[in-house]
C-alpha positions in Angstrom: -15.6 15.8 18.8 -16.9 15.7 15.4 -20.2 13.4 14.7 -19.6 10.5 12.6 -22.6 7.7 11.9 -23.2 5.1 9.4 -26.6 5.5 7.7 -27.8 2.6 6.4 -28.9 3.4 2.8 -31.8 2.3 0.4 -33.3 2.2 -2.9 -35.3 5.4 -1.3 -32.3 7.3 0.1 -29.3 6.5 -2.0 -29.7 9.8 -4.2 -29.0 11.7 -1.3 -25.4 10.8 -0.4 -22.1 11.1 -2.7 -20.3 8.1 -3.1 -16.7 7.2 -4.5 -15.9 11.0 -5.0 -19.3 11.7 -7.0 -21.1 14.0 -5.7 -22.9 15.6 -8.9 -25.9 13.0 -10.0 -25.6 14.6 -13.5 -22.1 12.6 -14.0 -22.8 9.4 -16.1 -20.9 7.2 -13.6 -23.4 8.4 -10.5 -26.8 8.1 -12.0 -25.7 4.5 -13.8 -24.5 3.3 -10.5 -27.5 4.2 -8.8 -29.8 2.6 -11.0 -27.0 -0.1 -10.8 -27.6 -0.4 -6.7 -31.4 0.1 -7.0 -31.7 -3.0 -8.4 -30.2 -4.8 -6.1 -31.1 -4.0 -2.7 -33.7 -6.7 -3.5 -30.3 -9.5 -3.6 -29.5 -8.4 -0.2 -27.2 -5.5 -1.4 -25.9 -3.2 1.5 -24.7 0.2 0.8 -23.6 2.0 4.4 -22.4 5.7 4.2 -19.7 6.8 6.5 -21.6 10.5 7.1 -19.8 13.6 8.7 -22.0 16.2 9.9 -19.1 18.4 8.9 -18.2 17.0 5.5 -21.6 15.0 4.8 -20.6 11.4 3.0 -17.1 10.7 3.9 -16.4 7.2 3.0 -19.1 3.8 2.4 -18.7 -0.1 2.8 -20.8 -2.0 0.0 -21.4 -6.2 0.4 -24.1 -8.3 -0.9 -24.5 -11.9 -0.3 -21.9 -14.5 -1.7 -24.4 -15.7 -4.1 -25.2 -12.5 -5.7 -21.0 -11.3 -5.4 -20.1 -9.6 -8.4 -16.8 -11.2 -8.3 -15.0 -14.3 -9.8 -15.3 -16.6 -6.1 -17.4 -19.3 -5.2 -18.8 -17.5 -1.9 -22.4 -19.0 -1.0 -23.3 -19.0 2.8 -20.7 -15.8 3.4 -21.3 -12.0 3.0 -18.7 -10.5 0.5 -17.3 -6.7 0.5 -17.5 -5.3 -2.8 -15.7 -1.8 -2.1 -14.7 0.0 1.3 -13.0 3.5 1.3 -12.2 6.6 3.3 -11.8 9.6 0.9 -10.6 12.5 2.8 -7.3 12.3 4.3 -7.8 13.3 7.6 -10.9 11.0 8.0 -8.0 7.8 7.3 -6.2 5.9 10.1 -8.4 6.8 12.8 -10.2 3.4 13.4 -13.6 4.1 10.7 -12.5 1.6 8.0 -12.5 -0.9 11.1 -15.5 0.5 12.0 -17.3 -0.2 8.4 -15.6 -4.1 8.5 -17.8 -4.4 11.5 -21.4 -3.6 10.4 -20.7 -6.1 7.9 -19.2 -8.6 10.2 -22.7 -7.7 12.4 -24.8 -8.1 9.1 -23.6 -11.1 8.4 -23.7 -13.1 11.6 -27.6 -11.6 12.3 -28.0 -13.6 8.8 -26.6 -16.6 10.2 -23.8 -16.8 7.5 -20.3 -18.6 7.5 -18.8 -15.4 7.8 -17.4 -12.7 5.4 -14.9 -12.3 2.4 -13.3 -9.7 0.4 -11.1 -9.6 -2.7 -8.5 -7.3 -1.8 -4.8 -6.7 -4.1 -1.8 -3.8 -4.1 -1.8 -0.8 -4.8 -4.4 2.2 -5.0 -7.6 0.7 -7.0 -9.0 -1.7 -4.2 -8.6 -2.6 -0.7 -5.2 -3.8 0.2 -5.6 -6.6 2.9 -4.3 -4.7 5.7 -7.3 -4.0 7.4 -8.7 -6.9 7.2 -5.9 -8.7 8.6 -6.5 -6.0 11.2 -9.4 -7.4 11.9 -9.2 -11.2 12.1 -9.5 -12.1 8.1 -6.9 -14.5 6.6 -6.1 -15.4 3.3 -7.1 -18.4 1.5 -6.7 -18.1 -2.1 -5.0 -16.0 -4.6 -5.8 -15.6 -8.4 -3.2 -13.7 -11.1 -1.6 -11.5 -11.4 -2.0 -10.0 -7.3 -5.3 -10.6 -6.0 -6.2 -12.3 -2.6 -8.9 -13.5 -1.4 -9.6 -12.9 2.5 -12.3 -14.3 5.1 -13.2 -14.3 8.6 -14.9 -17.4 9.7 -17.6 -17.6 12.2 -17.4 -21.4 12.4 -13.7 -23.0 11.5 -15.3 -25.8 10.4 -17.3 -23.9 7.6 -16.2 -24.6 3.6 -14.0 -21.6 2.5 -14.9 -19.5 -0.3 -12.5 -19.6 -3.8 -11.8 -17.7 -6.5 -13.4 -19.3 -9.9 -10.2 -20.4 -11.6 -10.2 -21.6 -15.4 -8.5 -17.8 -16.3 -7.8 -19.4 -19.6 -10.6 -20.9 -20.5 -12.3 -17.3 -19.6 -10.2 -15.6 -21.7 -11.2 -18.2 -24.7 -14.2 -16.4 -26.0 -11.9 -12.9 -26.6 -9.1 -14.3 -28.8 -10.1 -11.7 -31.7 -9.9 -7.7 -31.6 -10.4 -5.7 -28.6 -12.9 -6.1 -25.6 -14.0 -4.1 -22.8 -15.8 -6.0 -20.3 -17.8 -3.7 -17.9 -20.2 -3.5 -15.3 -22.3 -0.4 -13.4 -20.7 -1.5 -10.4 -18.4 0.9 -10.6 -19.3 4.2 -11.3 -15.9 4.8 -12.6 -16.7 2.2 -15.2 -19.1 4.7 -17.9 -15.9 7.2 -18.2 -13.2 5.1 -19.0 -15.0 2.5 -21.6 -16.0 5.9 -22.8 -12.8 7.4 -23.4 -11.3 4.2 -24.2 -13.8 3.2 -27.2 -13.3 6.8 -28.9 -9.2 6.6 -27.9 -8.9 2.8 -29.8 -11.5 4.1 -32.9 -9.1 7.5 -32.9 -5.8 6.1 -32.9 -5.4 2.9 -33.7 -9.0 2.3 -36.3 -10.0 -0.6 -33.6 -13.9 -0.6 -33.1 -14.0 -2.5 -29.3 -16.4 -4.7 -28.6 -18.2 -3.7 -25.5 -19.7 -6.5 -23.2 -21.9 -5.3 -20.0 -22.7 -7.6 -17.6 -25.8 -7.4 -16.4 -26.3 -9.8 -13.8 -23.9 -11.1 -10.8 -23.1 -14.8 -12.7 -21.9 -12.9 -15.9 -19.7 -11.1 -13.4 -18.8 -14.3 -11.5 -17.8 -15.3 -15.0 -15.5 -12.5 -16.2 -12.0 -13.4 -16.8 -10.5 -11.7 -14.2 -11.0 -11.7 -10.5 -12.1 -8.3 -10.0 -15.2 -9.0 -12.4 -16.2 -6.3 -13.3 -13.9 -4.6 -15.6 -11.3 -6.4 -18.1 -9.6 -5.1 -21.3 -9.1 -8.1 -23.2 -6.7 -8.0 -26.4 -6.0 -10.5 -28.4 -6.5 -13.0 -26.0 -4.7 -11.1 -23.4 -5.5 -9.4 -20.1 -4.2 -5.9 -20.9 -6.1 -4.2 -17.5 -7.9 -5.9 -15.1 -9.7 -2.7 -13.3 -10.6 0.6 -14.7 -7.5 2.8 -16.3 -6.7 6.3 -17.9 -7.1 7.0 -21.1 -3.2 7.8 -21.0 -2.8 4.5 -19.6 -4.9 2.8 -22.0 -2.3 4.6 -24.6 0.2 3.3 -23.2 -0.5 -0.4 -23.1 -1.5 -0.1 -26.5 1.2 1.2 -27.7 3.6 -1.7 -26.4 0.9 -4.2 -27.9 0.9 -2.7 -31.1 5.4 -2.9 -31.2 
């Protein structure tokens, strides 16, 4: 049987395990989100690598305390997953996705919190809520246009955690011209404000306005629930996670009819 463990990384051993699909550190994406996690191991961050002595890193479960979630919810007193995946194929639907919810679960009960949550939604970009339903998570708020908020209780007595609300008023500050809202949490992120900023100069003579957040309450702020990506347009939520510049075309295109 092929060796699996989950090594428990650090601001001292993150640089030596891929993550997301990166494996070359010269990619923008990587060495941002590295300097991205670096800083916040010191908030509680926790960055475990699903490691293959065959394949190396094969998949990774980030969460961080609710108070330092870099997500639109009102979390304190719970531990929140920011991103869990399997990459490879034949490392999915054999029980390690499960076996990633638990560390967390184990994390946050040794920190005596309320319990965990996760933002989940369809389709391919985040976690759908299938395996957390899996494993004793229910839903307890939803924010537009498809996200869901999960959590697993310790204590059924404890307050649940939210999602932020006030989308509108969010949106308020980006009535004008094109905005990209982005963070280092992702290290898909650098590429695709890249692309997009030279695509909307190129072909449409739109200079975006680029706004990183650089701290969790600017992301706990961000007019979507994911956080920490929005194209806004004229006052409009035209993607609410990282896109294609074909994509980004595309939208655009209709917008500009």
């Amino acid at each position: 049987m092929e060796q699996i463990r989950i090594i428990d990384t650090n601001a001292d051993n993150i640089c030596e395990y891929g993550f997301c699909g990166y494996k070359d550190i010269k990619q923008e994406g990587y060495k941002r989100k590295i300097d991205w996690l670096k800083k916040r191991f010191s908030e509680g961050m926790r960055f475990k690598v699903l490691h293959s002595a065959k394949k190396g890193a094969v998949g990774a479960i980030e969460y961080v305390p609710g108070k330092y979630a870099w997500r639109a919810i009102d979390a304190d007193g719970y531990m929140v997953i920011h991103c869990i995946f399997i990459i490879p194929k034949e490392y999915k639907g054999k029980g390690y996705g499960s076996l990633l919810v638990k560390e967390c679960l184990k994390d946050a009960k040794k920190g005596k919190m309320y319990g965990v949550a996760v933002v989940t939604r369809k389709g391919t970009w985040m976690a759908g809520k299938e395996l957390f339903l899996k494993n004793g998570f229910e839903v307890v708020d939803e924010a537009p246009p498809d996200f869901e908020l999960l959590v697993k209780k310790f204590k059924k007595s404890a307050p649940s955690p939210k999602f932020k609300e006030d989308w509108e008023k969010r949106l308020k500050p980006y009535g004008k011209g094109l905005t990209i809202i982005c963070s280092d949490q992702c290290p898909y992120v650098a590429k695709s404000v890249k692309e997009i900023n030279e695509t909307a100069q190129r072909e449409y003579g739109i200079k975006p306005k680029i706004i990183e957040l650089r701290n969790c309450r600017k992301a706990q702020s961000a007019p979507t629930a994911y956080g920490i990506f929005s194209i806004v347009y004229s006052g409009k939520v035209v993607a609410d996670h990282p896109i294609s510049n074909t994509r980004f075309l595309n939208i655009m295109n209709k917008e500009l009819k």
